[in-house]
N, C-alpha and C positions, 0 to 999 in steps of 0.2 A: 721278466718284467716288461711290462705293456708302455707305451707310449707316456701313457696318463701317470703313473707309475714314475716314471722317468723323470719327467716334470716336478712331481711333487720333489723326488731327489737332489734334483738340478735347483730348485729354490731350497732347502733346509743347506746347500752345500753353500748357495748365495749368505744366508744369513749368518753361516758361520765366518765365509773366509770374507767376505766384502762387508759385511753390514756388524761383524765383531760382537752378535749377540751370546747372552753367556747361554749356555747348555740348556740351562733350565728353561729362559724366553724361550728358546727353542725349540723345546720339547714343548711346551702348554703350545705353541705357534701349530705344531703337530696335530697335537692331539685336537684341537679346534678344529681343525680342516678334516681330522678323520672323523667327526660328531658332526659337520655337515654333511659330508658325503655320505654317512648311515641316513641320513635325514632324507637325502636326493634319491637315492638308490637302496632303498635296505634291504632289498632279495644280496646284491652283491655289490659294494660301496668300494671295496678296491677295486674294479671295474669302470668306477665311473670314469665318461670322458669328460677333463672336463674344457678342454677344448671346445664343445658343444654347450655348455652350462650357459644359457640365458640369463639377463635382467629382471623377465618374468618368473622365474624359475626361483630365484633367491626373494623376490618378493613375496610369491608364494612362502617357500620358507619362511620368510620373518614371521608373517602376518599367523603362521599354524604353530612356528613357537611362543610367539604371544599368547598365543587359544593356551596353549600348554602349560602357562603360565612358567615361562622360562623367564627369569629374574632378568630385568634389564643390564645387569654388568655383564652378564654370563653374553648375551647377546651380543652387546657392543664389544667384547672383546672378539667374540667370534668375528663378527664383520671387520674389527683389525686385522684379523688374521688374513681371511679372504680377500680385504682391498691389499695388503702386501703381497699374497699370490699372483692374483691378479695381475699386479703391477709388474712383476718379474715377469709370466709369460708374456707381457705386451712385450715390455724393452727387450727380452731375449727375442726376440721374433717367435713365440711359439705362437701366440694372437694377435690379432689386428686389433682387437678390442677391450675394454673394461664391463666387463658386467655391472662393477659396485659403481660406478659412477653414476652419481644420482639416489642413491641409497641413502638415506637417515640414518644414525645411529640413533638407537633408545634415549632420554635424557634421563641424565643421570643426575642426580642430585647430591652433589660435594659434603660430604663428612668429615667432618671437624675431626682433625687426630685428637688423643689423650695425652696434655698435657698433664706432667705433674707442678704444682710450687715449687719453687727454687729451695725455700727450706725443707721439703721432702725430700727434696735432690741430695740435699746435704747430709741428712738422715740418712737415707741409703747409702750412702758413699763410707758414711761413719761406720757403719755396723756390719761392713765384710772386715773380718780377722783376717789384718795382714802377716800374721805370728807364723804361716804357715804359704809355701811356695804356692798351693792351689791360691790361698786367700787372694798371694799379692798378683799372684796372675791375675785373678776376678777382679780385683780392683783397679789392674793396669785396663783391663776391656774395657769394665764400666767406665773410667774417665775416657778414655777415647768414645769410644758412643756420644757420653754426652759434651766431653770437654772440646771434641774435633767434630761432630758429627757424622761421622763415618757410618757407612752402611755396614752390616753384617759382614754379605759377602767382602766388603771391603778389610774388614777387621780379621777376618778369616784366613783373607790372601794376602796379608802382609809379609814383609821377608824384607828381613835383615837390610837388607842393601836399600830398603824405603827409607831409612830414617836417620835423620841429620840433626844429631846433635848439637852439634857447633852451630849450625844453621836454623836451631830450632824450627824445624820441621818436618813433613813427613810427605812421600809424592806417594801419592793413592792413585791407585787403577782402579777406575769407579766402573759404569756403566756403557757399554759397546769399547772398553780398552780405552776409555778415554783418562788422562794422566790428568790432576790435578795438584797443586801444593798447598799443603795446611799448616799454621800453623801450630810448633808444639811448645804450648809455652804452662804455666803453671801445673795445676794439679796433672793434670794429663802427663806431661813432663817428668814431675817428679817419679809418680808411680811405675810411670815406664822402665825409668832409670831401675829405680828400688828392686823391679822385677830380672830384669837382664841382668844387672849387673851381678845378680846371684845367682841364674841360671847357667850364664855361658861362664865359660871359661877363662881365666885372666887374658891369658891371649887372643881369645875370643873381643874378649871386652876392650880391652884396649885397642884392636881393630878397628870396632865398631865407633869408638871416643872419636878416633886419628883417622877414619877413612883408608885404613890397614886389609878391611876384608877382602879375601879373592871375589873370585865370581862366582865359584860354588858353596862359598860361606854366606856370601850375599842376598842366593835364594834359597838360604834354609829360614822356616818358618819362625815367626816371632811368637807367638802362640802356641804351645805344645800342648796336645791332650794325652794321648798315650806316649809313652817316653818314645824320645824323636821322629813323632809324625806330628803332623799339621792338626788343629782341633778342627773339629769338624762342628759345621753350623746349626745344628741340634741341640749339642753338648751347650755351647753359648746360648740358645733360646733357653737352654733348659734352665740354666745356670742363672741369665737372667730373671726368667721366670720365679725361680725357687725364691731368688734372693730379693728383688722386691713384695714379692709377697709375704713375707716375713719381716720386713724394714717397714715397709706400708700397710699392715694391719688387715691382710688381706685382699690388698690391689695388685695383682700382678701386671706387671708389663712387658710391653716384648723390646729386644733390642730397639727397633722403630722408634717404637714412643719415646726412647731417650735421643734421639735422633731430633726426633718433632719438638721435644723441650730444648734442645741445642738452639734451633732456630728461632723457636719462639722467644725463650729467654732475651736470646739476644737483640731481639726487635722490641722486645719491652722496655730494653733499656738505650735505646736511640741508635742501633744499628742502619747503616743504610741496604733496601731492600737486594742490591746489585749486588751489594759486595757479600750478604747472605747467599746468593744467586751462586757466588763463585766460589765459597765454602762450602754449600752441599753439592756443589758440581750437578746441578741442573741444566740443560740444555736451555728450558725459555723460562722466562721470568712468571711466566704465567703458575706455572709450577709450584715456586715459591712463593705467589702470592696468598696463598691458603694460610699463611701463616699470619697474614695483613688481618684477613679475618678472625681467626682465632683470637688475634690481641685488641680489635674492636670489642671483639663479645667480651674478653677480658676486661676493659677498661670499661664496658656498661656497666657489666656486675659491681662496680670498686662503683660507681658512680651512682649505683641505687641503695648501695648500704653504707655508704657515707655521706651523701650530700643530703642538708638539710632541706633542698625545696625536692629532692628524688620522687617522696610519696606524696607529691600532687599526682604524678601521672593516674595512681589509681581512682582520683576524680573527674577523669574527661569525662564534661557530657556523652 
């Protein structure tokens, strides 16, 4: 292993054990920097030094994956990738310098997620059969998703030991390992209950009531796919998938979307934007504000099919 080699090592080992990124950031973090360096050097790109990598050198790049018609997300994630390298060899002492500094990202143009109606919401919820353990499983996710907002991965790596009944709530290990509390109160609640308390064991169960679990009960999974393993984030996409599109008449959506209707809903109905902020466990507020949008455009729409002066606007000189 070469110098350069090294380096790229020495950063994927930074993002795990200091910067707390899950596996996957890490791997697309990867593979971005290996899709530059084929770009720099492509007789032999694990070669490159990139030690010696210029300002001019990545301009070049940009400007020849533009010609290439490389999609602007595809690029500005790349250049995340490489202003974070970057920034490790400087502070590790392996550079004196930044290359990306001064560099443009592409501008991206923010996309509205897929809201669904609250009464669709309620439609889906209705029409998973809880008559059956898979059902009340699905229906425990699906109100988490939308009734907690919880991320997949987050829904995924739940265990036992998260969730506080007595306290109605639940601490989620969201994004870089960071701990947040939510809380677990109605339909969410119920379903959860409904599901465990037929799954685990009497003793189990009453552990989990009373704060009884050991610590190896604690990290056993709350979600089962195959009998006593963790479900795996597929299975849930899948399962999402299948079952809104079947409640919605052909809409599918992904875990996310229920995610994106958690916060939206709840802004439509007089939420404040902060304390949303601190439910999806966002870093900056800017993040959440996507959702401020969404519920403008919302309240257009209700405002051009119900108010009676709406259709002047289609008369401006």
């Amino acid at each position: 292993m070469n110098a350069s080699s090294d380096s790229v090592q020495a950063w994927i080992d930074h993002l795990r054990a200091v910067r707390g990124l899950s596996p996957r950031t890490i791997e697309a973090y990867r593979r971005d920097l290996e899709t530059v360096a084929r770009a720099l050097r492509p007789s032999e790109p694990a070669a490159l030094d990139w030690s010696t990598v210029d300002q001019d050198q990545l301009v070049r790049w940009l400007a020849h994956e533009r010609i290439r018609g490389v999609s602007s997300r595809s690029l500005s994630r790349r250049l995340s990738a490489l202003r974070s390298f970057f920034t490790f060899l400087q502070t590790s002492g392996r550079r004196e310098d930044r290359p990306t500094l001064g560099l443009r990202s592409p501008h991206l143009s923010r996309r509205l997620p897929r809201v669904p109606a609250e009464e669709l919401v309620g439609a889906l919820m209705e029409s998973v059969d809880t008559g059956t353990e898979r059902g009340r499983r699905d229906r425990a996710i699906l109100e988490l998703l939308y009734g907690c907002g919880l991320r997949l991965s987050e829904v995924v790596g739940l265990s036992l030991g998260q969730i506080d009944f007595g306290a109605q709530q639940v601490r989620v290990v969201g994004k870089g390992a960071k701990e947040r509390i939510v809380p677990l109160v109605g339909e969410a609640e119920y379903r959860l209950r409904d599901y465990l308390s037929r799954r685990l064991s009497t003793e189990q169960w009453q552990g989990l009531l009373h704060g009884g679990l050991g610590r190896t009960e604690g990290r056993s999974p709350v979600f089962l796919g195959r009998p006593g393993r963790r479900i795996a984030p597929r299975t849930v996409q899948a399962m999402v998938e299948r079952t809104t599109r079947r409640a919605l008449l052909g809409t599918g959506l992904s875990p996310h979307d229920l995610r994106h209707a958690f916060a939206t809903h709840l802004l439509d109905r007089g939420a404040d934007l902060r304390g949303v902020q601190e439910l999806l466990g966002h870093a900056s507020l800017s993040t959440t504000q996507v959702y401020t949008h969404l519920s403008t455009a919302r309240l257009k729409e209700v405002y051009r099919q119900t108010h009676p002066r709406a259709e002047q606007e289609k008369k401006k000189p």
